[in-house]
N, C-alpha and C positions, 0 to 999 in steps of 0.2 A: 434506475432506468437502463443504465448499460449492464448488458451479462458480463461483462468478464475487466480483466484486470486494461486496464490502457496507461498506454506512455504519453506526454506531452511536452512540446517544446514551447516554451514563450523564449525565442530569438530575440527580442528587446529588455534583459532584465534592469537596464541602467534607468527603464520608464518609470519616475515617480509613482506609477500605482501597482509595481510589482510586488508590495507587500498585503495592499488586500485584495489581489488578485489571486495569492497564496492563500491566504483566510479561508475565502470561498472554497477555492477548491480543496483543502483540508478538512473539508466538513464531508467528502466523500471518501471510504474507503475503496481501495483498489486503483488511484490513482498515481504514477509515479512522475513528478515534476522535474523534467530538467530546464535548466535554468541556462541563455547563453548570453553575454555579455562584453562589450569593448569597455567596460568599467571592473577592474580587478578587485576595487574597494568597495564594492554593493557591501552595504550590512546582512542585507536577507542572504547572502552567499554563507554564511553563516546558519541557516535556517533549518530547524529539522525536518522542515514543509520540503526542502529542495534535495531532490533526489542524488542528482548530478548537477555540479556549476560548472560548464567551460567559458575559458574568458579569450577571446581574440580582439588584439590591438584594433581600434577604430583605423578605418582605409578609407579614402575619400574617394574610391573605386565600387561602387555599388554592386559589382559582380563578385566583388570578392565575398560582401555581408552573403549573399544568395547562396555562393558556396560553402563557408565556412556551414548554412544551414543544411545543406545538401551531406556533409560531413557526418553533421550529426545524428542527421536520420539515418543516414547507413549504418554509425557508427553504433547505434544505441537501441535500433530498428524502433523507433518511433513512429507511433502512430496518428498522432495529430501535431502540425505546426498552428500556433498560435501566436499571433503578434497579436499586443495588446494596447501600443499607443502610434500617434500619427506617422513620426518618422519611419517605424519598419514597414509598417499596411502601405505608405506612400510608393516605398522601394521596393516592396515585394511586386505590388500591383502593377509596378511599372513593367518588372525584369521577368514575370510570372513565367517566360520562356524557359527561362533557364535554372526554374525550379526543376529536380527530378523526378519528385514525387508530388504531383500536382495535385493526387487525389488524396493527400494526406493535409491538403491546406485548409485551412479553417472558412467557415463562411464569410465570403468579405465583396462588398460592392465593386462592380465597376471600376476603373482607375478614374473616366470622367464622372462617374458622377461622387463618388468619394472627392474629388477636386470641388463639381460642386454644392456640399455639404459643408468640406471644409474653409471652403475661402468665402469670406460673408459678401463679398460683392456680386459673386456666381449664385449664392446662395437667395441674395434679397433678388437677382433676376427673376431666377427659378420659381421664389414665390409667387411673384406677381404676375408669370405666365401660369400659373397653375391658380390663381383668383384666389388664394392664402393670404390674411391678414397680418402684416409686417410693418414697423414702423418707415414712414418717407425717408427713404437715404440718398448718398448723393457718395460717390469715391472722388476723392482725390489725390494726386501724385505731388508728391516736390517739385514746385517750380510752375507748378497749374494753378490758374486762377478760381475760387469760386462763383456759384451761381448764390449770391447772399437774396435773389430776390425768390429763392426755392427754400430759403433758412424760415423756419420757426423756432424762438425761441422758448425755452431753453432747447439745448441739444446736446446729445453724447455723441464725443468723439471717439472712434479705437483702430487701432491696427485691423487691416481688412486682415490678418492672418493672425487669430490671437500669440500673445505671449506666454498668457494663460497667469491664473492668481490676482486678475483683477487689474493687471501692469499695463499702464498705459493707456488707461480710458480716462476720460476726463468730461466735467459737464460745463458747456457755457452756456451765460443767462442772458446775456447781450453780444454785441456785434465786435465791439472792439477788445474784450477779453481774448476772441477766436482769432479774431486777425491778429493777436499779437503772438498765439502760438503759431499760427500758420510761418510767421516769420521769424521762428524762433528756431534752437538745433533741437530741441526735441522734437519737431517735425521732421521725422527721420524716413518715415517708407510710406506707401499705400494706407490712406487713411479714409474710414467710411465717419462719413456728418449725420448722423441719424438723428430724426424729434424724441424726444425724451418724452418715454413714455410716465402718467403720471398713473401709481398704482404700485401692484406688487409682484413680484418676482413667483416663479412656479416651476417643476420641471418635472419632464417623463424622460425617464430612460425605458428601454427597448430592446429587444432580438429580435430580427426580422429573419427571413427568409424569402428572397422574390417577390419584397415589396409587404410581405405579408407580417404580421405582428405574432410574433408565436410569443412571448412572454410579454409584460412591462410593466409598472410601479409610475406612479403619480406622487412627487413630493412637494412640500411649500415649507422653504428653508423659515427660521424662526428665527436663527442667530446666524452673523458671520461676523471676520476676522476685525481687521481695523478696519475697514470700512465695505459700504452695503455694494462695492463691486469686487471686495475680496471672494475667497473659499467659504460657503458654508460652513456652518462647526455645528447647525442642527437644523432637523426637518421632522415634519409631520406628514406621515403619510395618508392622504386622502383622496377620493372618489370624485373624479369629474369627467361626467360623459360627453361633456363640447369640447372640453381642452382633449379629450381622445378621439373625438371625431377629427377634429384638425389634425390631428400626427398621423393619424389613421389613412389619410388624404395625401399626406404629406410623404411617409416613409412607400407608399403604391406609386406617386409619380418619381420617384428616385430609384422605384425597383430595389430598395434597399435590403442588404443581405451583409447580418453581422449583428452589433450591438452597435448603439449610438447613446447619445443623450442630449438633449433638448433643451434650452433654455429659453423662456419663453418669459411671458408681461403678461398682465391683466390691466388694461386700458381702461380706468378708471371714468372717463370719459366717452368713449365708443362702447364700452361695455361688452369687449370681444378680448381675447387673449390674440397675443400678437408673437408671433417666432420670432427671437432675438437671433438665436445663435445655433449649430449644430456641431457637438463634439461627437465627430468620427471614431471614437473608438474608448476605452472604459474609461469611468471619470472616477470622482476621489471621492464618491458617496456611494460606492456600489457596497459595501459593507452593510450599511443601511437598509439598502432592498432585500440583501440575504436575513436579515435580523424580520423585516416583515417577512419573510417568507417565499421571494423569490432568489434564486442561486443564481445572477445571471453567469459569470461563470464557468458554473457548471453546465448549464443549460444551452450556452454558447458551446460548449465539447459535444454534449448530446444529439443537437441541431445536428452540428457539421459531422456527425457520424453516421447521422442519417436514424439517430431513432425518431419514435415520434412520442410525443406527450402535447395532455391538455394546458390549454392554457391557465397557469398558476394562479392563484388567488391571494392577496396578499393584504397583509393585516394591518389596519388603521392605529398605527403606533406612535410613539415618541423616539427619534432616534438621537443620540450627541457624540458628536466625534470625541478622541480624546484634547485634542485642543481646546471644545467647547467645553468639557466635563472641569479643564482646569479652570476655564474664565469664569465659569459659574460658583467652584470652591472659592477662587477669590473673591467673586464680589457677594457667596453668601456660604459661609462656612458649615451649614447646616448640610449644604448637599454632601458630607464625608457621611453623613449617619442613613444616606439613602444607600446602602447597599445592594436591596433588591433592582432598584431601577443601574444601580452604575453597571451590574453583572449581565445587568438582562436588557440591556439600550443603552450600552455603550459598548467599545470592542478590546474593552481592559484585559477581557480571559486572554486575548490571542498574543498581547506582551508578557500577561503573568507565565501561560502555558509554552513562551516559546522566548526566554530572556538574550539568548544569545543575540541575537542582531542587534538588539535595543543597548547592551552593555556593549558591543563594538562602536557604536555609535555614539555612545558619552565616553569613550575613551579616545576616539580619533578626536571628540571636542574639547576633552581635556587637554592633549595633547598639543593643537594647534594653540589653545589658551598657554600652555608652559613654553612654548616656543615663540609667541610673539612678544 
């Protein structure tokens, strides 16, 4: 879709998903990735994916991250900056003035309304002025009483600002379970009380543009980690025209512009899918949607360059991370002899075809092992 050869910056390399953010766009020739980072120890820095790594020390001065990006675009004439998880998109959106090359920045929301995407208490407002189906929540603070006569049990508790991987949510089935975490130190920040929905989990990830849906993928994870509010480790990609009506409703009154991903309920009960959550920027399953057949990506570079393409079609597959692909060997030995499916629904080729990272990474763990 792009004529010609382009440079890119991901300014956030230290982001957990800076390795299948490389995946993706290693499946396009003519792309040269630099890589910038306040983490000197990244494994992917190591990466055949990564053109250029520069590492500048973390400043707790946010003009300086702006700058040091402002650096590299002059330095390396870069043609697209790409932040790719919440704390750079937070800092960029904030500081956007003292970007130099503004027209070199990726497609990205509003600073308010990326706030209200990201913070689930902005978030569940937003739904419920826009007539979106979302489970009844309530926020509370340290030291604030609740409203138990607005509680149904059971309920999920979490950080109104995820921690992410599943940390720190919790379900209570009765009254004095909660009140005794409410009074406990793990009630540490802003926490939202939500009804526990009963049913199953589902998610769309997205590219928008101006509110508008230019690419997206529909998954329903099948496994996850140690438990069902952990990471997915597999999904099945499938067709559902109400659960994309809703997003469809939902990413138009956020004007949203960029990539997102959507974690959503099937209400077993109301028999309506319900928006959980909204992750502002790439999640740890986008691997997945490039394997069905969407790059988002890449498609995110293409967007913010201003080409244009149809919207992508994507294919009803089996997808398993490598986390899932081990849980499965262990508890059935047989999947070593599925070769066809491990090469072709799983993302083994991009450690076999690129080992340096993955070998700096069990030698820093070795290492910390012989020193402790």
């Amino acid at each position: 879709m792009i004529d010609k050869n382009i440079s890119i910056l991901i300014p956030d390399g230290e982001a957990p998903v800076l390795m299948i953010v490389l995946n993706c766009l290693s499946e396009v020739k003519g792309i040269k990735i630099h890589v910038m980072s306040d983490d000197n120890e990244i494994p992917m820095k190591h990466s055949k994916k990564v053109h250029k790594f520069s590492y500048y020390p973390k400043s707790d001065n946010e003009a300086d991250f702006i700058n040091n990006i402002n650096k590299e675009v002059e330095k390396h004439n870069i043609d697209l900056i790409m932040p790719i998880f919440e704390d750079a998109i937070r800092i960029i959106l904030k500081n956007k003035d003292l970007i130099s090359s503004i027209d070199k920045l990726a497609l990205l929301p509003s600073y308010n309304d990326f706030n209200t995407a990201n913070n689930k208490g902005l978030l569940n407002k937003h739904l419920e002025a826009n007539n979106l189906p979302f489970p009844k929540t309530q926020m509370i603070d340290k030291g604030t009483s609740l409203d138990t006569k607005n509680v149904d049990y059971p309920v999920l508790v979490k950080p109104a600002e995820g921690i992410g991987g599943g940390s720190g949510i919790y379900v209570f089935r009765e009254e004095n379970a909660l009140t005794e975490f409410l009074n406990s130190d793990k009630f540490d920040c802003t926490y939202l009380i939500q009804d526990y929905v009963e049913g199953y989990d589902i998610d769309c990830s997205v590219l928008c543009k101006h509110g508008e849906i230019l690419a997206y993928t529909i998954q329903k994870p099948n496994m996850f980690a140690n438990s069902k509010f952990a990471p997915q480790l597999a999904v099945d990609f499938i067709k559902d025209d109400i659960l994309f009506e809703d997003v469809e409703k939902l990413m138009k009154t956020l004007n949203w512009s960029g990539v997102a991903h959507l974690d959503m309920r099937y209400d077993e009960n109301s028999k309506e899918y319900k928006v959980i959550e909204v992750n502002p920027r790439f999640w740890g399953s986008v691997e997945a949607s490039l394997f069905a057949g969407v790059n988002f990506p890449y498609l995110y570079a293409v967007a913010s360059l201003n080409y244009d393409f149809d919207l992508p079609k994507y294919k009803f597959i089996k997808f398993m991370l490598l986390k899932g692909l081990v849980k499965s060997i262990k508890s059935d030995k047989s999947y070593l002899l599925k070769l066809k499916f491990i090469f072709k629904n799983t993302p083994i080729k991009y450690m076999l075809n690129d080992p340096k990272p993955t070998l700096y990474r069990f030698s820093r763990f070795f290492m910390r092992k012989i020193k402790s």
